[in-house]
C-alpha positions, 0 to 999 in steps of 0.5 A, spaced: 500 500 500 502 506 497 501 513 498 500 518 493 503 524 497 505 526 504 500 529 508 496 530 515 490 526 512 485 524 510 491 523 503 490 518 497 493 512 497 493 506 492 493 498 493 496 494 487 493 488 487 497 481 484 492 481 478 495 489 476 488 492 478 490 498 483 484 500 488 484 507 490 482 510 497 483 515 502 487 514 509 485 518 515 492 517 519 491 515 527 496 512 531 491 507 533 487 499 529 487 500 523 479 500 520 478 497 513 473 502 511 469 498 503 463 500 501 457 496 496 457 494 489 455 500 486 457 506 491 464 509 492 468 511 498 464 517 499 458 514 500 461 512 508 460 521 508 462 523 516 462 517 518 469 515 517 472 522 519 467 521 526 470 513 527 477 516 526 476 522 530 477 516 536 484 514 534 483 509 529 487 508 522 480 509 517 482 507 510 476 508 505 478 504 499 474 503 493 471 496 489 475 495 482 471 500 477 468 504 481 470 511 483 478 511 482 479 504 483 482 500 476 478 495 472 471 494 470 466 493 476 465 486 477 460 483 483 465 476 482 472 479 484 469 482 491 472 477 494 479 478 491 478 485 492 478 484 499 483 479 500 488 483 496 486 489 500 487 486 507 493 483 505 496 490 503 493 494 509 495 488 514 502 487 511 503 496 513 499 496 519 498 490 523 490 486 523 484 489 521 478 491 523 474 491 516 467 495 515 463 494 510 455 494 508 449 491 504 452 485 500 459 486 501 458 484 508 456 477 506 462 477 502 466 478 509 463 472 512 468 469 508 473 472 511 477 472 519 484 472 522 487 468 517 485 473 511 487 478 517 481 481 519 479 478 526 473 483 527 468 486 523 462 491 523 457 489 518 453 494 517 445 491 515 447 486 510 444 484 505 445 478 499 445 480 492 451 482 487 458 480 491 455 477 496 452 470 498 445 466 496 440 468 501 439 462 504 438 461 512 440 456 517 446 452 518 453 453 519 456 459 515 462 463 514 469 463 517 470 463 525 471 472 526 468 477 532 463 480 528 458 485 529 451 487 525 447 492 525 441 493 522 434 496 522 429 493 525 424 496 521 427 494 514 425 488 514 428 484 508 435 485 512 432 485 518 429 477 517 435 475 512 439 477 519 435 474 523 436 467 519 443 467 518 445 470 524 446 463 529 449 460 524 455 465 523 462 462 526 466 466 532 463 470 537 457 476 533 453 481 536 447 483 532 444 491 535 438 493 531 435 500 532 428 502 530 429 505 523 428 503 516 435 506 514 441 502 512 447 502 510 452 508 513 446 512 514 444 507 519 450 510 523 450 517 521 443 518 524 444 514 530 450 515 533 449 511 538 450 505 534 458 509 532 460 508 540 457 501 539 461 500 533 467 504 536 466 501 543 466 493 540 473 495 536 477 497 542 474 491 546 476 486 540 481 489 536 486 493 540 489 486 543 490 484 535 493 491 535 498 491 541 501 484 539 503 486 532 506 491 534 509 487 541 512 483 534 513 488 529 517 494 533 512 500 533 517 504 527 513 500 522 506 504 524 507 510 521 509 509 514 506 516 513 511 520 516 517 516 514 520 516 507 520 509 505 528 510 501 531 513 507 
């Protein structure tokens, strides 16, 4: 993962993944978790609006990274290499900064029931998820996923996402949360306009991820965490 230029932040960075497609994003530097924010198929990374800034105002590393054909992003938009966007970015991101917390929505969400400490990503936040193009069928029941700690959050007045939830949630492997509030709103939206579910969100990182975090660091020195602030060829 590279830096287009020097800055405070948020600055725009890129992610060459092993097929040559390079996915674009910003990164809001913290000395704090790295958070991998991914959007849905068919939206971009400005679609998380304040809600990345607000997270990474309480001391995580916020990078908005953008699917392949879309925004910024290399190639043609194309459901099918969710997956591969996804690991690929995680490696990049884990490699510069240690384990991930990965939060995404919608149908990219069901894609990272695919994904856990082995792909880097040992905590996520799923944000209403939903089957469709990039993500899993719609079935319910049964043993599903790979073993991560996982929080969902949806409206409990949306009802499609409220019941494919409700259907998939016991069978999800690791240890999930579901917090449901009382709207029909999804995605970022879902959070914006109920900064209750940012603390939970913000409250569930802390308490999963920074073990992840300090023990990378524990291994890796502490001169790695900034990649920002040092010139790679000196």
């Amino acid at each position: 993962m590279s830096p287009v230029r020097s800055a405070s932040g948020p600055f725009p960075i890129e992610v060459a993944l092993a097929d040559g497609t390079v996915l674009r994003g910003l990164e809001h530097p913290a000395d704090g978790p790295p958070l991998l924010f991914v959007h849905d198929f068919g939206d971009d990374l400005d679609a998380w609006g304040s809600l990345a800034p607000t997270v990474n105002a309480s001391g995580f590393r916020v990078i908005r990274l953008e699917l392949r054909g879309h925004g910024l992003s290399d190639g043609d938009a194309d459901p099918a290499a969710t997956m591969d966007d996804l690991t690929g970015a995680l490696a990049e991101v884990t490699g510069a900064f240690g384990p991930v917390g990965l939060v995404t929505y919608g149908a990219t969400s069901c894609t990272a029931f695919d994904l856990g400490t082995d792909q880097g990503a040992p905590v996520h936040a799923l944000i209403g998820p939903m089957p469709g193009s990039g993500g899993d069928d719609a079935g319910g029941g049964g043993t599903r996923g790979v073993p991560a700690m996982r929080v969902l959050f949806t409206g409990s007045h949306d009802e499609t996402t409220h019941n494919y939830v409700r259907a998939v949630h016991s069978g999800l492997r690791g240890q999930n949360m579901w917090i449901s509030t009382g709207t029909v709103l999804r995605g970022p939206a879902l959070m914006r306009e109920h900064p209750h579910l940012i603390e939970q969100l913000v409250m569930y990182m802390r308490r999963h991820l920074t073990a992840h975090h300090l023990a990378w660091i524990a291994e890796h020195g502490a001169d790695r965490q900034d990649s920002g602030q040092q010139d790679p060829d000196t």
